[in-house]
N, C-alpha and C positions, 0 to 999 in steps of 0.2 A: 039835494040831500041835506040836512039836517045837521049840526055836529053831534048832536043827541046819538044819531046813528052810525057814526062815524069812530073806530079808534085809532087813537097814531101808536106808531109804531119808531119808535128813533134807532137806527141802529150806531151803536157807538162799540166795538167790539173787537175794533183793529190791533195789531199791532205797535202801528205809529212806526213804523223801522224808519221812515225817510225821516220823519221829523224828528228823532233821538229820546223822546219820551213822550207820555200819557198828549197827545194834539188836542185833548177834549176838553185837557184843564189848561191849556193854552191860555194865556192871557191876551184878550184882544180888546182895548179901550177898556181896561181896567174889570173885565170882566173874561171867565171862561168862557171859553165857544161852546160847550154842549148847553150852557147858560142861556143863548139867545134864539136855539133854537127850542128848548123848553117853551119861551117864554112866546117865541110866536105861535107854538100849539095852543099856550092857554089862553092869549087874546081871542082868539078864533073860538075859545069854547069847548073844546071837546076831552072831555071828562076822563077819558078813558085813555092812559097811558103806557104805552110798552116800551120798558127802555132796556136794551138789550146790550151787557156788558161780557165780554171775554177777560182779553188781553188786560192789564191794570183792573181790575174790577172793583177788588177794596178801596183802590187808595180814590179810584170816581168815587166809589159811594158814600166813604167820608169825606169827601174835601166840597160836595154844594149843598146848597141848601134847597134839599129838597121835596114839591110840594108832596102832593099825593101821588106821583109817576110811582108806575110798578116796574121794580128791575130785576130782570130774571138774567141767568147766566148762559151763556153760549158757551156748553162743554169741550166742544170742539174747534175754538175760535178761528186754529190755522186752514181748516175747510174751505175759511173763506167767505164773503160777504153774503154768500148764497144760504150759508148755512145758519148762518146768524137771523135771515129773514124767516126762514122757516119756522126757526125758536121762537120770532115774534108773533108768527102767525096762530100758532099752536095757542099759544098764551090768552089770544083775543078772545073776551068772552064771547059763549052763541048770542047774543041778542045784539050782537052790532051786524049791520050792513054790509060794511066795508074796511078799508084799513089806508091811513094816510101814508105811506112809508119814506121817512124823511132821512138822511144823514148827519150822524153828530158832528161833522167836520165841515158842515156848511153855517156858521154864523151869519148870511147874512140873506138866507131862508125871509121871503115877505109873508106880512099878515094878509097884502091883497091879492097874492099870488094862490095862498090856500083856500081863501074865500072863496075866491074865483072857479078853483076846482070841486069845491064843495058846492056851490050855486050849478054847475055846469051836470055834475052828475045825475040831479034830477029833472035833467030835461032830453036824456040820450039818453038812445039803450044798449050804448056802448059800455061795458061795467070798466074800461079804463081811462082815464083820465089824466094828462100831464103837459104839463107844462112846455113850450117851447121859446128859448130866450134869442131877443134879436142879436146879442152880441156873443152867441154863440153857448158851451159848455154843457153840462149835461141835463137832462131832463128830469130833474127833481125837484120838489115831492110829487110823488106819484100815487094817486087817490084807486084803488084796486077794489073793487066789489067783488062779494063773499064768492060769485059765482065764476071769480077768475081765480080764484087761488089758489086753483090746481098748478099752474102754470108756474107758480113760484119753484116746484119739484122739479120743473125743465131749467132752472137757471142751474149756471156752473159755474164753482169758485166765486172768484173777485168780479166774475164781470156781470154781476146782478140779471135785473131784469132789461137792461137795455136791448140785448138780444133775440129774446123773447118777447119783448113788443114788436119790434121791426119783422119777428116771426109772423105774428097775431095780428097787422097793423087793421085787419077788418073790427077786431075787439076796442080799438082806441079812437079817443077822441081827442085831439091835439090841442092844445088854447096857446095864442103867442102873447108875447110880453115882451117890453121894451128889458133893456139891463143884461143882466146875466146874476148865476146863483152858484158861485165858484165853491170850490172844495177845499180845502187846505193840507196842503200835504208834507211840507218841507217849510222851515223856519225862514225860507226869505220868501215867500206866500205870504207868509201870516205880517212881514214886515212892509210889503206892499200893500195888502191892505191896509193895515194899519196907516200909511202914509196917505193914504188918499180920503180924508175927512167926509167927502160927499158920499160916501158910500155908507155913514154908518148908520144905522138904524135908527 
């Protein structure tokens, strides 16, 4: 599939309670985290942006510099991660395919990890597509075709769609990858990584 056809979806919408403020505007190597994963949707191309804010929502939307991403608000943020997807989904215009669904608290999101799932999709007629890391953590971004997206209305709370695939696992198509695609959730996270130079993008 195409990124023409394709729109992401970033959900950034949390809270942040374990990390003590806004995780998005974290500084990581002299840059915010919801920064780098911005920036690997638009290497990749794909035009169409959803960036979906709750919790801090003004002070994201003033504090980056940002390109043409559409941010819409998640009026109910404490619903939960589930409910923030839904916001995204709604938002997608009809003429896309599919929907990338990334997290803002994963800076170190690859440009060949999303490729991969974009190339992958137009050759299965599985409409889901995700990632699998050899050293482990959770399986995102996760590339969803229009024709699974009922399925987002079965997720619940915080725990996304992981449960919901492993429901569906006949609907998905799994791709493996060396590394891992960690999340950051608490301030000695973000110091760890920040310590380990081989990791950064």
């Amino acid at each position: 599939m195409q990124a023409v056809g394709v729109a992401a979806i970033v959900l950034a919408a949390g809270a942040s309670s374990r990390f003590g403020r806004p995780k998005t505007l974290a500084y990581l190597w002299g840059r915010p985290l919801l920064l780098y994963v911005l920036d690997a949707v638009a290497a990749v191309g794909i035009e169409e942006v959803v960036v979906v804010l709750g919790h801090d929502a003004e002070e994201i939307e003033r504090s980056l510099p940002w390109r043409s991403e559409r941010r819409v608000r998640n009026p109910a943020p404490k619903a939960g991660l589930s409910s923030s997807l839904l916001v995204g989904l709604e938002n997608v215009s009809p003429a896309r395919d599919a929907a990338l669904i990334l997290l803002g608290d994963q800076p170190l999101v690859r440009v060949d990890v999303i490729e991969r799932l974009l190339a992958e999709s137009g050759s299965t007629e599985r409409p889901i597509v995700v990632p699998r890391y050899h050293d482990g953590g959770g399986s995102n971004p996760v590339l969803v075709g229009r024709t699974a997206w009922q399925l987002a209305r079965e997720a619940q709370s915080d725990r996304g769609l992981g449960p919901i695939l492993r429901q569906h696992s006949e609907l998905v198509t799994v791709l493996d990858f060396d590394g891992s695609n960690p999340d950051i959730d608490t301030p000695d996270e973000l110091a760890a990584i920040e310590a380990s130079p081989g990791l950064r993008p």
